[in-house]
N, C-alpha and C positions, 0 to 999 in steps of 0.2 A: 504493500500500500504506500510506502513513503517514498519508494522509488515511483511510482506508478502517478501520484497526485503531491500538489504542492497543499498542504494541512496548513489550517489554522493554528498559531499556539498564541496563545496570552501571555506566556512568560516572555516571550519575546516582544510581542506588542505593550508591553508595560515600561521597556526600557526606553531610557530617555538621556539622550547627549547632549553636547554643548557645540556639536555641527552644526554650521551656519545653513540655512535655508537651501535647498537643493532648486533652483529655480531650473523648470527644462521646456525650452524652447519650440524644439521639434520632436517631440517623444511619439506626439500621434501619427503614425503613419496607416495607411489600407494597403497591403502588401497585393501584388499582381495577382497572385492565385487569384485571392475574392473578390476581388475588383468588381465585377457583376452576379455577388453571389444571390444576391436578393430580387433581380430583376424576375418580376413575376408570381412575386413572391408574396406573403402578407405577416407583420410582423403586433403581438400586443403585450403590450406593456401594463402591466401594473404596480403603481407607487404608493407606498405603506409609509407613513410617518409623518416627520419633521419636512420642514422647507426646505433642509439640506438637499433631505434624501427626493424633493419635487424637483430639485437644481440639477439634483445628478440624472434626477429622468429624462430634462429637456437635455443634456449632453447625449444619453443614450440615446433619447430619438433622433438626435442631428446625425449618429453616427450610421444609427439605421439607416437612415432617410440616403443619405453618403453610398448606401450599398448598395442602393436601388432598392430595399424594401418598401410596399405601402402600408402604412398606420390602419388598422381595425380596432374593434371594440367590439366586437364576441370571440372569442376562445374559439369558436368551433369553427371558424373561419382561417384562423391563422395556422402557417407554417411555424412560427416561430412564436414560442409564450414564456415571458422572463418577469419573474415577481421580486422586485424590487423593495426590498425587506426594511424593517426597522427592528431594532433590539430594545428602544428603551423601556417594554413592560410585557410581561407574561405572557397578556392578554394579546397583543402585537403580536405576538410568534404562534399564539396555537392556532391565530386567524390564517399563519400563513399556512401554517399545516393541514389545517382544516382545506384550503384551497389545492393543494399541493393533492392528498388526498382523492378530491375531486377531479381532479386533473388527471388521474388516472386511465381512466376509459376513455378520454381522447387520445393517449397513447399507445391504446391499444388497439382501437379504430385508425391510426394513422403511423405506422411505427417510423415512417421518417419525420414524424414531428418532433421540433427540439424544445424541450422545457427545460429553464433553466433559471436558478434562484442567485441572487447575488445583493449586494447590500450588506448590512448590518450583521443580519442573521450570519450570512456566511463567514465572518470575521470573529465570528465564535466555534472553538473546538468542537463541542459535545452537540451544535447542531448540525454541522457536517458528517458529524459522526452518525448521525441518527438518520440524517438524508440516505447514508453511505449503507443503514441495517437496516430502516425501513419503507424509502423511497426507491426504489431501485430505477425509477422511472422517470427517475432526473437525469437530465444527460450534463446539463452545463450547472457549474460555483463559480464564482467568481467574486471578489470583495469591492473595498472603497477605495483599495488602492490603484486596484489594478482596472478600472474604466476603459482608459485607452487602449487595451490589449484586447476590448469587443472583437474586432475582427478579425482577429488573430485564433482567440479562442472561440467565435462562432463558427468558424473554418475548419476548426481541428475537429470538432465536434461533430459538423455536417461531413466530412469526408474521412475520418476515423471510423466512424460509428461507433466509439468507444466512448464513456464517462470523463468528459476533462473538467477538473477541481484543480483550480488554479489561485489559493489567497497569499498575499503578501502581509504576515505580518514584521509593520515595519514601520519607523517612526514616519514616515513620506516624504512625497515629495511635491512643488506645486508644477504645475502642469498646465503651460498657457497656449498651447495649440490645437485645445479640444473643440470640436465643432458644436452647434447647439442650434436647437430648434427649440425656439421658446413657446410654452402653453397657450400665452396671452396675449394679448395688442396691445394693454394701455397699461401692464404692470410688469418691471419687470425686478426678477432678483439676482443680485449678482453678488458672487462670495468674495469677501474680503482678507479672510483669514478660516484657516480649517488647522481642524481637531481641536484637543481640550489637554490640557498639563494638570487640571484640576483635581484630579482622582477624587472626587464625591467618593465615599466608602460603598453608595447604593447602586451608584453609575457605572456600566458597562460603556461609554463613550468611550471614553478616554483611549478604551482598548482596542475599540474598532475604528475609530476616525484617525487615532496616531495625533502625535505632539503638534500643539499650536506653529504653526505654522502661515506666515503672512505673500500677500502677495506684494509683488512692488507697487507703490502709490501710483506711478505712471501707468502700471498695467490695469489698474484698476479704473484711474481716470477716463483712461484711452474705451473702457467697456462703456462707461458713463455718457460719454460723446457716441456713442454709437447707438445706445437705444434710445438717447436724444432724437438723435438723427434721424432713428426708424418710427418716431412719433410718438415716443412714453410718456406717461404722463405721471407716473413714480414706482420708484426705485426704493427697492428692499435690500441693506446693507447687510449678507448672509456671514454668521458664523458662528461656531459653537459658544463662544463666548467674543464675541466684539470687542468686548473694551480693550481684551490684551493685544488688538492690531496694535502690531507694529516693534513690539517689546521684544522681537526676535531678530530684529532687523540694524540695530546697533549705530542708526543713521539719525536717531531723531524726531523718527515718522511718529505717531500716536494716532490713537484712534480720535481724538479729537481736531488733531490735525486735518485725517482724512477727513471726517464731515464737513470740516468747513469749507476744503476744497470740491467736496463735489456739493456743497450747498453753493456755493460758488457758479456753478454751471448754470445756474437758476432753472433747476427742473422744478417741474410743482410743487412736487410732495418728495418727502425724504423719509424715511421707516428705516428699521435697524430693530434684527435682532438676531443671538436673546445675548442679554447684558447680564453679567453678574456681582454682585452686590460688592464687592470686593475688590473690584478693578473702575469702581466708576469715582470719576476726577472731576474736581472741581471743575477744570479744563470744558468738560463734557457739558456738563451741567450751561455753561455761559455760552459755550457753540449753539447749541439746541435751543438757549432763552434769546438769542443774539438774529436766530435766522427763521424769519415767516415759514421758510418751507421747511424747514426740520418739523415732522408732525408731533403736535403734543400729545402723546401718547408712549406709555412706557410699561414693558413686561420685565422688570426684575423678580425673577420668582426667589421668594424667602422659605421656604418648604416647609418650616419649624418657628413655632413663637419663643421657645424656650434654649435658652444657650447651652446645655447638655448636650440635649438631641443635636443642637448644630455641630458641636466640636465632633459627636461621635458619625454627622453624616458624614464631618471633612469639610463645610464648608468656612471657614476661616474667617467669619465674620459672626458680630452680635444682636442679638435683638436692639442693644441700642443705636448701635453704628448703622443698623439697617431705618433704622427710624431717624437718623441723621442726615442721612441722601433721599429720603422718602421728606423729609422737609424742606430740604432744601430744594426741591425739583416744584414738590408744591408751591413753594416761597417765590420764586423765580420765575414758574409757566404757572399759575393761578387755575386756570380753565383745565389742565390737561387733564386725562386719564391715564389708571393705573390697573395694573391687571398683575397678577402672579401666580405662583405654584404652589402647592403645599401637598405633603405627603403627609398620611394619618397612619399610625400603627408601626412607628419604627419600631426595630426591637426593645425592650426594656422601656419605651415611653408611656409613662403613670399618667390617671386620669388630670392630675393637678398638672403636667406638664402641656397636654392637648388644651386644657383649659388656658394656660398661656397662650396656645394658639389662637381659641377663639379671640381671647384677651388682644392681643394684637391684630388681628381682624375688624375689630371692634374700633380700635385705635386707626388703621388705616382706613377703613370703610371702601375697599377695593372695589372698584367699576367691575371685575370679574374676575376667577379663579378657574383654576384648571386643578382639579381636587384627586387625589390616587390616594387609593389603599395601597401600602407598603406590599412590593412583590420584590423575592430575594433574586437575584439575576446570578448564575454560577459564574465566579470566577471575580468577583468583587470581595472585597471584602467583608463589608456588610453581610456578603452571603454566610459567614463563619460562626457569624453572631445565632445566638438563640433565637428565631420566630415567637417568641414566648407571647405575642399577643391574641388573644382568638380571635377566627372570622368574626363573630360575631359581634364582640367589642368593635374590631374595625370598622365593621358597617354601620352601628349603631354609631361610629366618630362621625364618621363621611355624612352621617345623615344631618348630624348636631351642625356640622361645620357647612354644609352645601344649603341649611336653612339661612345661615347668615350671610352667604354667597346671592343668594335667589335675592331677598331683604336689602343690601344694601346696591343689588345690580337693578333694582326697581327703584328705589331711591334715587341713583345716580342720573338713570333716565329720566326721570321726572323730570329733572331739572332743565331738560329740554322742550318742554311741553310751549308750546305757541312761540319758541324760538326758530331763527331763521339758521340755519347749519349748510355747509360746501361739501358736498358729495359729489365722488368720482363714480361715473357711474357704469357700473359692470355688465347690466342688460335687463331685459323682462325676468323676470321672477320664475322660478321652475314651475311653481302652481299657478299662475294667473299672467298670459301675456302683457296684460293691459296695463301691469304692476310692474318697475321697475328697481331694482337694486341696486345699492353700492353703498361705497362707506366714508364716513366723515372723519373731518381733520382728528379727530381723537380716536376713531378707529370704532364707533358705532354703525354697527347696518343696520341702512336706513330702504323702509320698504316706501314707493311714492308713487304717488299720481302724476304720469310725463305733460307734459307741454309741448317742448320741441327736444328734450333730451334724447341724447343719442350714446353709442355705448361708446368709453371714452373722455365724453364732457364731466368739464366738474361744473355743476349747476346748483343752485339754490334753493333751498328745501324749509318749506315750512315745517314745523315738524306739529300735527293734529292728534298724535294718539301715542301715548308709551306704554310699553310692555318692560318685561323684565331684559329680555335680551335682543331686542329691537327696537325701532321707533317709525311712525308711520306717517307719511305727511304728502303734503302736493307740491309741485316742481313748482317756484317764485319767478314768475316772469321780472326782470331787468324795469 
C-alpha cells in the first residue's frame, strides 16, 4: 500500500518550519497526454464546507473547464463525480459518506465512471483508510495541496484503471498559476493567505490546510484589478485566519496594510474572513473605520465565555481581551454587525462555565451565531481529552444558548424596521420570482419588492417587515 498510494499522515502535517514562503509560479501545467481528455465528456462537482473549500471549487472547475469537460448537476449524467470535502465536524464527513455510499450503483451501472473524493477529508489518515476498506469504488484522493496535479491524476486514473491516492502532507506551498472559473458575477472571493499555525486543540485545520502561508501583496492586488475589471461588485478577502497576512512574509506587509490597499481600488464593498481574536490590531480596527467600503460587519468567533475552556481549546486569548476588540470595533463603526462561533460541550466544561457563555452572549448581544455541539475530530488533541459530557447535556446547552441566538438576532433586526438599507443584489428568491434577494452593508438578507433592480445592482431598500434572520422590504426609487 505505501508503495502503491501516496497516504495521508498528521504527524507530518503538524510540523512547522521557519522556511520562507515557497511562492511557485508555473507549477500548473495540463500535460499533452490529456490535453483533450474531457472533450465530450460531463464532469460534477460537489462542494462541502467553508468559502475556502467554495475557492478551491471555482479552481477545480476552471481546471475542468481547461480539459474540455462540460459542468452538470445530476450524478447520473456525469462521466466524472469529485466531492469536495470538509473536515471541520463529524456531521460534514458522514454527509460525505453517506453520498459516497450512494454513489455506489452509479459505478456499477457505469464502471468507467470516475468518482473521486479530495479536500479536507482526504488530508486525514483514518479517512482514507476507511475509503481504502470500505469504499472500494472510489477511484480518485486527492488533498489541499495537491489541486494543481487534477490532470495529472485525473489521467492516471482514466487510463490506469487502477485506485490513485495521491495527499501531500506538507506544510505548502502558494501556487499563483491556477486557473478559475468563478460561481458568481457580482461577488467575488479571492485568498489572501492559506492555512492556520493556530492548533485550536479541537481543530483538525491546521493539519489539512498546512502552515499560514501568504500571498504576495502585488499578487493579490493584481487579482483585485481583475475582477474589477470583469464587473465585481465585492470582494471577499479568503483565509483561514486573515489577520496573520503577511506575518510570514518579513517585508512589512500586514493584513491591514492589504485592506487599505485594495480598499484603495475603490470597489464597492470589501468583506474579509474569518478573523481571529488574537491577531486583530488596532491597525485593523482604523482601516475598516477609515474606509466606506470596508463593510461593517465582523465574524470573530469566541467559541467559549469562560477562560478555562479557552486556554484548554488553545485559543490564546480572554474573555476580557475578547470584549476589548468587541468594543472597540463597536466604538469606532457604531452601526456595524457582529456574528460569531461558539462551541457547547467541551470536554470537562461545568454548567457554571457555559453559563459564562450565555453571560457573554448577553454582554455582546451578537447579530448571529453559528452554534456546534462539541464533536472530537481524531488526530487533534482535544481528541485525547475525556468526552465526559452527555449528549444530552449538550443539547439541552445548544438549546439554552440558540434561544439567546434567535432573541437577540430578532432584536438586532428590528432595529431596521422603516429604515432605508444598500443591498447588493443576488437575484429572485428561490421561492417566489417576483421577490428579490441580497445583502446589506452589515451583511443582512434582505428579501424585496424590485422596481428596476437587477442582479448585481446595489439598490435601496426600505426595509417593511423583520424576522429573526431576515428582513423584508420594497426597492426605494432615487
Amino acid at each position: 500500500m505505501e508503495k502503491k498510494y501516496q497516504m495521508p499522515n498528521l504527524k507530518d502535517a503538524r510540523l512547522r518550519t521557519d522556511n520562507p514562503v515557497d511562492i511557485k509560479e508555473n507549477l500548473f501545467k495540463i500535460p499533452k497526454a490529456v490535453e483533450n481528455i474531457g472533450f465530450g465528456k460531463n464532469f460534477y462537482l460537489r462542494t462541502y464546507g467553508c468559502q475556502a473549500n467554495e475557492r478551491d471549487g471555482e479552481v477545480m472547475l476552471g481546471i475542468f473547464k481547461q480539459l474540455g469537460y462540460t459542468q452538470v448537476f445530476d450524478t447520473e449524467e456525469a462521466d466524472v463525480i469529485l466531492l469536495n470535502t470538509c473536515a471541520i465536524r463529524e456531521g460534514a464527513e458522514d454527509k460525505v459518506f453517506g453520498e459516497l455510499g450512494s454513489l455506489k450503483r452509479l459505478k456499477r451501472e457505469n464502471p468507467d465512471l470516475i468518482l473521486g473524493l479530495c479536500g479536507c477529508m482526504a488530508q486525514e489518515e483514518y479517512v482514507v483508510n476507511r475509503i481504502l476498506e470500505k469504499y472500494q469504488h472510489v477511484d480518485l484522493v486527492f488533498g489541499t495541496h495537491n489541486i494543481h496535479r487534477l490532470p495529472q491524476l485525473l489521467g492516471q486514473a482514466i487510463f490506469s484503471k487502477e485506485k490513485v491516492i495521491e495527499v501531500f502532507s506538507e506544510e505548502g506551498h502558494v501556487i499563483e498559476n491556477l486557473p478559475s472559473s468563478r460561481v458568481g458575477h457580482h461577488k467575488a472571493w479571492v485568498n489572501i493567505i492559506y492555512g492556520c499555525d493556530k492548533f485550536c486543540s479541537y481543530c483538525i485545520v491546521p493539519y489539512t490546510r498546512g502552515k499560514e502561508r501568504s500571498r504576495m501583496m502585488s499578487d493579490v492586488l493584481n487579482e483585485i484589478d481583475e475582477v474589477i475589471e470583469a464587473g465585481y461588485k465585492e470582494v471577499t478577502l479568503l483565509g483561514q485566519n486573515v489577520n496573520a497576512y503577511g506575518k510570514d512574509l518579513e517585508d512589512g506587509t500586514s493584513f491591514a496594510k492589504l485592506l487599505q490597499a485594495v480598499a484603495d481600488k475603490n470597489i464597492a464593498r470589501i468583506r474579509f474572513t474569518t478573523s481571529h481574536p488574537w491577531d486583530f490590531s488596532e491597525e485593523m480596527i482604523e482601516v475598516i473605520a477609515s474606509n466606506s467600503n470596508v463593510m461593517p460587519s465582523f465574524h470573530l468567533p469566541v467559541q467559549s465565555g469562560n477562560d478555562k475552556i479557552l486556554r484548554m481549546m488553545g485559543r490564546r486569548y480572554t474573555v476580557d481581551s475578547y470584549k476589548e476588540i468587541y468594543n472597540k470595533l463597536k466604538t469606532r463603526i457604531p452601526n456595524c454587525s457582529f456574528t460569531t462561533d461558539i462551541i457547547v460541550g467541551f470536554p470537562n466544561e461545568t454548567q457554571a462555565q457555559f453559563q459564562e457563555t450565555l453571560d457573554l452572549y448577553e454582554y455582546c448581544k451578537f447579530d448571529l451565531a453559528y452554534t456546534f455541539v462539541y464533536s472530537p475530530r481524531k488526530g487533534t488533541p482535544a481528541a485525547k481529552f475525556e468526552d465526559n459530557i452527555s449528549d444530552e447535556v449538550k443539547s439541552q446547552r445548544l438549546q439554552e444558548l440558540n434561544l439567546l441566538v434567535g432573541k437577540y438576532a430578532q432584536e438586532n433586526n428590528a432595529k431596521y424596521l422603516n429604515k432605508v438599507v444598500k443591498v447588493l443584489v443576488d437575484g429572485p428568491s428561490k421561492r417566489n420570482k417576483d421577490i428579490y434577494s441580497g445583502y446589506s452593508e452589515t451583511n443582512k438578507l434582505v428579501n424585496f419588492t424590485p422596481m428596476k433592480a437587477k442582479v448585481g445592482d446595489i439598490v435601496k431598500v426600505l426595509i417593511t417587515e423583520t424576522k429573526s434572520y431576515s428582513l423584508n422590504g420594497i426597492e426605494k426609487e432615487d
